[in-house]
C-alpha positions as CSV (number, residue, x, y, z in Angstrom):
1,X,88.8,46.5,-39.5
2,X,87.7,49.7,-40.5
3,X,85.2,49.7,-43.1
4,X,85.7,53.4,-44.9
5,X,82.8,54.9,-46.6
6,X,83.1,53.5,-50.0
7,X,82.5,50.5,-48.7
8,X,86.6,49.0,-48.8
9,X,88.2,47.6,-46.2
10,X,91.6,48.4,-45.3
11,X,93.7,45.0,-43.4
12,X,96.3,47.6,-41.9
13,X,93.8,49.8,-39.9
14,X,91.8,48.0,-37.1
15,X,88.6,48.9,-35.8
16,X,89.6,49.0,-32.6
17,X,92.8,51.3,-31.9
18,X,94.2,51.4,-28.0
19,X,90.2,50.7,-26.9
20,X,88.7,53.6,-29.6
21,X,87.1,52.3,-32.5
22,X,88.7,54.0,-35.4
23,X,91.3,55.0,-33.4
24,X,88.8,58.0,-32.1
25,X,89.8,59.6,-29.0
26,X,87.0,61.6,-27.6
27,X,88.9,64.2,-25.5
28,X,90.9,65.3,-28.3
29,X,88.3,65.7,-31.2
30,X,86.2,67.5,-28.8
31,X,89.0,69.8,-27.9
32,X,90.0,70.1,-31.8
33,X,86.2,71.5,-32.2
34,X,86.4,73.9,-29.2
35,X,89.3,75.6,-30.4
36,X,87.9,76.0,-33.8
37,X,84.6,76.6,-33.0
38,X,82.7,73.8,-34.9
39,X,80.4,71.2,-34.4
40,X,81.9,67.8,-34.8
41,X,80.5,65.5,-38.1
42,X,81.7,62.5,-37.7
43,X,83.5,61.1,-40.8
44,X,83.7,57.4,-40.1
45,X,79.6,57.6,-39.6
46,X,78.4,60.2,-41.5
47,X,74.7,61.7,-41.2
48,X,73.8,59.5,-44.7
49,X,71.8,56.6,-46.1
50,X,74.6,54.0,-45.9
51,X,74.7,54.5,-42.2
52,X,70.8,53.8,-41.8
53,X,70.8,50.9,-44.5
54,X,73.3,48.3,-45.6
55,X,71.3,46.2,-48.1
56,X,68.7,48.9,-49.8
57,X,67.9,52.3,-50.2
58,X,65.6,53.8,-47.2
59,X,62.1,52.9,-47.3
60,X,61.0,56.6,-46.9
61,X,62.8,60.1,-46.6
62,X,64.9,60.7,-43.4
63,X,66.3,63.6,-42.2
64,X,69.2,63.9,-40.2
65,X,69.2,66.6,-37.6
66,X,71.1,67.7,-34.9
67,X,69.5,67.1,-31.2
68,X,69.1,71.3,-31.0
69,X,67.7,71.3,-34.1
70,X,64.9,68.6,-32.9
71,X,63.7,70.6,-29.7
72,X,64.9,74.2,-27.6
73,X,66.9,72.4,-24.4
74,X,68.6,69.1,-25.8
75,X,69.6,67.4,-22.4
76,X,71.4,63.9,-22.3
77,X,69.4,62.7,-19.0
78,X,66.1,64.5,-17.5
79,X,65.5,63.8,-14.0
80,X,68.4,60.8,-14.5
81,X,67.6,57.2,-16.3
82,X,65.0,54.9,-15.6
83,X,63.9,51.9,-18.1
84,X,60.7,54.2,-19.0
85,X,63.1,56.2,-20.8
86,X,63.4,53.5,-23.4
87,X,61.0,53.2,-26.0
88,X,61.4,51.5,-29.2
89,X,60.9,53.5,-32.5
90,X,60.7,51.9,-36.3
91,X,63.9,50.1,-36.1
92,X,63.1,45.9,-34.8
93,X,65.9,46.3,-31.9
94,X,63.8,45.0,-28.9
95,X,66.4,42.9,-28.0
96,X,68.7,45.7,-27.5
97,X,65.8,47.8,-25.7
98,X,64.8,45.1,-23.2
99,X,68.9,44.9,-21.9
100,X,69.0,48.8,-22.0
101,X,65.9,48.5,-19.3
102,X,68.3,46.0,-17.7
103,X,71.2,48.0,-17.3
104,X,69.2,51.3,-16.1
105,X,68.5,49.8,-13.1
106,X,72.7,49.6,-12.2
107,X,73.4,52.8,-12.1
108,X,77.3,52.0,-11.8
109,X,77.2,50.1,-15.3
110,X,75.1,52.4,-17.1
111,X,77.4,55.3,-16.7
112,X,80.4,53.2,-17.6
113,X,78.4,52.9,-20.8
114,X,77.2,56.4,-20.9
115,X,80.1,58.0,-19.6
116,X,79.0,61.5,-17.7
117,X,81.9,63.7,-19.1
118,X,79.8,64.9,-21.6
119,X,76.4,67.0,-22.0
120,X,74.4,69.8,-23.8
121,X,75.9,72.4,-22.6
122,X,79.3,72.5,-20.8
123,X,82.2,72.0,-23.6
124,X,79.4,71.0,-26.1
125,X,80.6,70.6,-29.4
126,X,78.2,67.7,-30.7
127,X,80.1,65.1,-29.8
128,X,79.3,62.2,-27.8
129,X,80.9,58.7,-26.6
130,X,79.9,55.6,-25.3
131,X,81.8,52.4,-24.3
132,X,81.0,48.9,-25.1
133,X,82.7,45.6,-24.3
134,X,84.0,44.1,-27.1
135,X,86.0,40.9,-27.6
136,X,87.6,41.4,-23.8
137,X,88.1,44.9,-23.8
138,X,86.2,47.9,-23.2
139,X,85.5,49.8,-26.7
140,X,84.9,54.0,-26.8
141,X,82.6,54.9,-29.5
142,X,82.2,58.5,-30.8
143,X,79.5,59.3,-32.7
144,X,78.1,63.2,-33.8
145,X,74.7,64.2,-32.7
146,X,73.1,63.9,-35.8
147,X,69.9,62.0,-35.9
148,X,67.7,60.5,-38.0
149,X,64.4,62.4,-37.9
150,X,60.7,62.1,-39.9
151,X,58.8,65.0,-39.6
152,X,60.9,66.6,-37.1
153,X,60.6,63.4,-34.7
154,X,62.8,60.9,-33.8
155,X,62.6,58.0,-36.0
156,X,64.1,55.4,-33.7
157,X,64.6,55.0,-29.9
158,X,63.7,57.5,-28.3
159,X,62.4,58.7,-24.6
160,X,59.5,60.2,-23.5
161,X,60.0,63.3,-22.9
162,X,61.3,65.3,-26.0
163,X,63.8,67.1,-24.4
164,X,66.2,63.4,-23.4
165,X,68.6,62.4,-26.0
166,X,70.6,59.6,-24.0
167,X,68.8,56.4,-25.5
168,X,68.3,57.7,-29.1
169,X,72.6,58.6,-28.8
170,X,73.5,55.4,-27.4
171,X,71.1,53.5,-30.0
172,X,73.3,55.6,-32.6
173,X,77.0,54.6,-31.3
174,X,75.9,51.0,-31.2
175,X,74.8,51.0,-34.4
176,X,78.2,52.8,-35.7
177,X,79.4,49.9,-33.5
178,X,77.5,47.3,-36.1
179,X,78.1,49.6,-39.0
180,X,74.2,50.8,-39.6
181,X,71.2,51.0,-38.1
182,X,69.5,48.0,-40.0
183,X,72.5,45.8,-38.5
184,X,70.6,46.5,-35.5
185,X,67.5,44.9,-36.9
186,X,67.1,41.0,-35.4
187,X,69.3,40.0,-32.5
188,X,69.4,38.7,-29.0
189,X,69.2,40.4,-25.6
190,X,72.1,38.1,-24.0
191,X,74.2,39.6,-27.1
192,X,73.5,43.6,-26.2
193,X,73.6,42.5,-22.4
194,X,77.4,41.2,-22.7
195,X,78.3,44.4,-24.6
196,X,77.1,46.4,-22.0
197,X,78.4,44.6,-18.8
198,X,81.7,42.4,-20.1
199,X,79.3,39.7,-18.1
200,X,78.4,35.6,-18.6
201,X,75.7,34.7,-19.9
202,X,73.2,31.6,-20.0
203,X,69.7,30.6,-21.4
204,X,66.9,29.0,-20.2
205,X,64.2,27.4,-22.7
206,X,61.3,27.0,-20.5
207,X,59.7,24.2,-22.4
208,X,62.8,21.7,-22.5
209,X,62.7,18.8,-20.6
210,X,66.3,19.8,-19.2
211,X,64.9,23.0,-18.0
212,X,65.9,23.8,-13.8
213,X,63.6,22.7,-11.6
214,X,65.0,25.5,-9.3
215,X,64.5,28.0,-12.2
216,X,62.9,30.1,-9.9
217,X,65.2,30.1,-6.9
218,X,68.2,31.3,-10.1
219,X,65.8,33.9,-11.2
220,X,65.9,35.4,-7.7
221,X,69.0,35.0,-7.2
222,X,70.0,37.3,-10.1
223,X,68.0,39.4,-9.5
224,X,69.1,40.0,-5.7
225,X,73.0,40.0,-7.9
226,X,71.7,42.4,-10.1
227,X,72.6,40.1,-12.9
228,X,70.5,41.3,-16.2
229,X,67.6,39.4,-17.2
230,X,64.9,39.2,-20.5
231,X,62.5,36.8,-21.8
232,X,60.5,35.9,-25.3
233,X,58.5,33.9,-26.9
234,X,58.7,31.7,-29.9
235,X,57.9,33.8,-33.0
236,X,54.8,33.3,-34.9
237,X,55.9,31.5,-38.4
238,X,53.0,33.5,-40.3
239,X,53.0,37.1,-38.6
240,X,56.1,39.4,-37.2
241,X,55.6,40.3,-33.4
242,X,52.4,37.9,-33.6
243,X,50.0,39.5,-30.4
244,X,48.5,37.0,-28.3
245,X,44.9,36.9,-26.5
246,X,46.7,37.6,-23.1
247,X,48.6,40.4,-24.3
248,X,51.8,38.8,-25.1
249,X,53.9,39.6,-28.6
250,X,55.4,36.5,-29.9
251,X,59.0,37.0,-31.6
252,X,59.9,40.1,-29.4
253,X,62.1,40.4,-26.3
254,X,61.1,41.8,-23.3
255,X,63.3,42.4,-19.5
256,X,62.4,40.9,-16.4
257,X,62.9,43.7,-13.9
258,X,62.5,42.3,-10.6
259,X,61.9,38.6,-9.2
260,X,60.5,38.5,-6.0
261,X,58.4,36.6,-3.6
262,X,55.9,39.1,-2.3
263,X,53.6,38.7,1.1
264,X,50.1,37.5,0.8
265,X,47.4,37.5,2.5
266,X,44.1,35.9,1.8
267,X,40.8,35.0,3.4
268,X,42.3,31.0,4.0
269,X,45.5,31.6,4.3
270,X,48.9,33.7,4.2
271,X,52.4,33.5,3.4
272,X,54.6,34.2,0.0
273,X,53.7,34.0,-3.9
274,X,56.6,33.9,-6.6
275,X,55.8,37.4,-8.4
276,X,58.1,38.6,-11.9
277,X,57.7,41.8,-13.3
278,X,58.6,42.1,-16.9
279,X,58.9,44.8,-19.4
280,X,57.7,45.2,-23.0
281,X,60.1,47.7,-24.5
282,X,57.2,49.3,-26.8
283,X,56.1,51.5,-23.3
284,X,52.9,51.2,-24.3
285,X,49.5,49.8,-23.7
286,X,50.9,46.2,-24.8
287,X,50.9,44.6,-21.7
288,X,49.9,40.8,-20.0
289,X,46.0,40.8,-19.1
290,X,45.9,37.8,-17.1
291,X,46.2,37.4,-13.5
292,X,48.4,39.9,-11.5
293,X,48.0,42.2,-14.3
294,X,47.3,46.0,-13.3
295,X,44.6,46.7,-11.2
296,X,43.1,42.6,-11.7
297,X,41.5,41.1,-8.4
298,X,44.6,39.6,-7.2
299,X,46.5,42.8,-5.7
300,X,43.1,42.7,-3.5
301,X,45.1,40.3,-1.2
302,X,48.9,42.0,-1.1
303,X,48.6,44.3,1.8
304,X,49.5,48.0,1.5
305,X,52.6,47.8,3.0
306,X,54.1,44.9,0.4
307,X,52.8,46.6,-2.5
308,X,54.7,49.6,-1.8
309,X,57.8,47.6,-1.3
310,X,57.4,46.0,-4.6
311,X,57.2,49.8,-6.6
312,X,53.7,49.2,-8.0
313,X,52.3,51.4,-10.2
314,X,49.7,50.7,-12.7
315,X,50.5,52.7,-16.1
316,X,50.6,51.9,-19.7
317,X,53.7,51.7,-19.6
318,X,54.7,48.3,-21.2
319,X,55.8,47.2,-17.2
320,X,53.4,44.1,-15.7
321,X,53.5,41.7,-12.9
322,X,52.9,38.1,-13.6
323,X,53.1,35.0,-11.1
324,X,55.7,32.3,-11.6
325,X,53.6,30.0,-12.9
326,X,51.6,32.0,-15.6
327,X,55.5,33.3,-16.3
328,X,56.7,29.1,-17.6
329,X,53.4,28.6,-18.8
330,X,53.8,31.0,-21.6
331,X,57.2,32.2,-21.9
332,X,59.8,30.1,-23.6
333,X,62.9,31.5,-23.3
334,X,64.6,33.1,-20.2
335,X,68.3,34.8,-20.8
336,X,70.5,35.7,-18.0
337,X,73.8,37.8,-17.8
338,X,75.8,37.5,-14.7
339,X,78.0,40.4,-14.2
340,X,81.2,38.3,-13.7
341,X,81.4,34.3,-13.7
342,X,81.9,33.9,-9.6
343,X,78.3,35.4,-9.1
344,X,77.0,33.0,-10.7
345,X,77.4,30.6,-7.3
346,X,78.6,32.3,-4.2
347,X,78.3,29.1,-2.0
348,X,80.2,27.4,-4.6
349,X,84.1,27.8,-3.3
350,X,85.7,27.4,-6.3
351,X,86.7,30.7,-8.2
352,X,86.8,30.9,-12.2
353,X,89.8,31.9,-13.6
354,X,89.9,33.6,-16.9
355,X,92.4,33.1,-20.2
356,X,92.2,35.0,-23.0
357,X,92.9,34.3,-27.0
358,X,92.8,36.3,-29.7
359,X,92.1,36.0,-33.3
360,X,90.8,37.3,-36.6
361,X,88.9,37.1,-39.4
362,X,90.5,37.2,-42.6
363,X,88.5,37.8,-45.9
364,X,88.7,34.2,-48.4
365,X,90.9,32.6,-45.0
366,X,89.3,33.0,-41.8
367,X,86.0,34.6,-42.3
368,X,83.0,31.9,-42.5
369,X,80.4,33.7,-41.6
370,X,77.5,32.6,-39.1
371,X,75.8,29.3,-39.3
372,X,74.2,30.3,-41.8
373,X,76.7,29.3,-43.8
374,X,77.4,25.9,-43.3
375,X,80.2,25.0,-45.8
376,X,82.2,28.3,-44.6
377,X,81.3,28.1,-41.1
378,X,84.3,26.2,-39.8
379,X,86.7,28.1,-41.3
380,X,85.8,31.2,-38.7
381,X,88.7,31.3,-36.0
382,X,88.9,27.9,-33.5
383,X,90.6,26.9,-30.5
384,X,90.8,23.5,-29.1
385,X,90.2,23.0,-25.0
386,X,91.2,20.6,-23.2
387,X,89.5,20.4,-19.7
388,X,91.6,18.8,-16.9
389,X,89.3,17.7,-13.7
390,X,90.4,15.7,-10.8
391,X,88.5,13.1,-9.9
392,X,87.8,14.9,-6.8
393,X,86.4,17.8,-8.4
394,X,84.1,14.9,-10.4
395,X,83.0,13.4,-7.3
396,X,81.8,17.1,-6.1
397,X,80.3,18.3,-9.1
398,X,78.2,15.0,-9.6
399,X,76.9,15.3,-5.9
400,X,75.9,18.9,-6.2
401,X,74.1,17.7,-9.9
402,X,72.3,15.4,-7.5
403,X,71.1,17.5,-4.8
């Protein structure tokens, strides 16, 4: 439902009309501004305090300012989209930075999200759209180019070169999407990783008995899928984004951008060492320090060849390499997102097939909230499922459980 800007909702007016939240359509606001030569301002998420805050006023003085007021040659990519265009500003939205590094690497997915029919310059009229999967349907979100700035710089995400607008734009529509930008504060990366692929997700907690012994063998196999991958820590009970001896932040979510085995070569011996690379969304100096962390000893013994294969660079640039064993010893948590339920198992010959139900929460009826809430909880919208399975399919599933 719509939430207008004095804060009312109105039951007769969805939020999502014909896959445009708001009812929105891109094309013909940006042709309405065109003919009449203005810049668009987008009414349903106004450049104002309510769309930065929901439950207090603004800690300090923003201003909002258009991307051509900000720098000379606003651009929506520079040189295209890499992860290292992502780096996280003064809003806590990790989670949704780590599966933006995800999805840069499928270049197919991210321009379903950031849609290329628009830029800086041809037919600009500062409008912008981007599409996010929502409840079983792709959603377009248009947003203005207003954004929130502190001394003429960006306040949140935001790339490094000055002139690249894409993430801090996207950042904006999905926070239109959640109704501010402090919705945005707190979340998890298999949450912003479904919104950006329609994908399945599942998570791993690395310290549970229960935990796949074959843990590895998934984590390359989505990665060879291009399935989207991130990883955290258990948060520090006394300090926010607690920083650890070995350069880890507890409480903050980082992407795994590549699972390999790479060659080695030693003075004994030779062969193949499980390597991850992983991502701290900050693009900074805050990186692992252990083993296999740039320039240590180990990269002695990966020939030249290999390393070049794996991309290696060595920049403070948030990006490290860690083996697989240092990677369970002090992660906890390992999220996945399969771009569609069959990739999940190819060699498994059974295909998924997929139903879909709707409904709707309803304010004093159907709207419990989260957990949180545990006396309203069950109210929230239900369905009962009933699983039919042949004994057959029992006998199959228990044997592959046992091999």
């Amino acid at each position: 439902m719509t939430h207008k800007i004095d804060g009312e909702v109105d039951a007769d007016d969805p939020t999502v009309q014909e896959g445009m939240l708001c009812g929105q359509n891109f094309e013909a606001l940006r042709q309405e501004c065109l003919d009449n030569g203005d810049l668009f301002t987008d009414p349903e998420f106004p450049p104002d305090d309510q769309s930065l805050y929901f439950s207090q006023d603004p800690p300090f003085a923003f201003e909002w300012k258009r991307a051509s007021e900000i720098c000379d040659s606003p651009s929506l990519f520079e040189d295209g989209a890499s992860r290292f265009d992502i780096n996280q500003g003064e809003l806590g939205d990790c989670w949704l930075l780590a599966a933006l590094a995800n999805l840069t690497l499928n270049k197919k997915l991210l321009y379903k999200v950031v849609p290329l029919d628009q830029s800086f310059t041809e037919d600009y009229a500062g409008i912008f759209h981007f599409k996010f999967w929502q409840y079983g349907e792709w959603v377009d979100v248009v947003i203005d180019d207003f954004l929130p700035t502190r001394y003429g710089q960006l306040m949140f995400m935001h790339s490094d070169s000055n002139n690249e607008f894409w993430t801090a734009l996207l950042e904006k529509a999905y926070a239109k999407l959640h109704g501010s930008y402090e919705a945005l504060k707190g979340g998890t990366t298999m949450e912003a990783m479904v919104d950006f692929t329609g994908g399945c997700t599942e998570m791993y907690n690395l310290k549970d008995d229960d935990c796949p012994k074959d843990l590895l063998n998934i984590m390359l196999k989505a990665y060879q899928r291009h399935s989207m991958m991130g990883c955290s820590m258990e948060p520090d009970p006394h300090e926010t984004e607690a920083r650890t001896d070995v350069g880890l932040v507890r409480g903050h979510a980082y992407s795994i951008t590549k699972a390999v085995k790479a060659q080695i070569e030693t003075p004994k011996a030779s062969g193949l060492i499980p390597l991850i690379r992983v991502r701290n969304p900050w693009g900074n100096e805050a990186e692992w320090n252990g083993a296999w962390s740039d320039r240590s000893a180990e990269w002695q013994f990966i020939p030249d060849e290999e390393k070049e294969n794996l991309g290696l660079t060595f920049e403070a640039d948030g990006e490290f390499w860690m083996s697989y064993k240092d990677f369970m010893r002090y992660w906890d948590q390992v999220e996945i997102c399969n771009l569609s339920p069959d990739s999940l198992d190819d060699d498994f010959k059974v295909k998924w097939e997929v139903a879909s139900f709707n409904g709707r929460w309803e304010p004093g009826n159907s709207a419990g909230g989260c957990r949180n809430f545990v006396d309203s909880f069950a109210s929230n919208p239900q369905f009962l499922i009933t699983l039919e399975v042949s004994l057959e399919t029992l006998f199959v599933l228990y044997f592959l459980r046992l091999v």
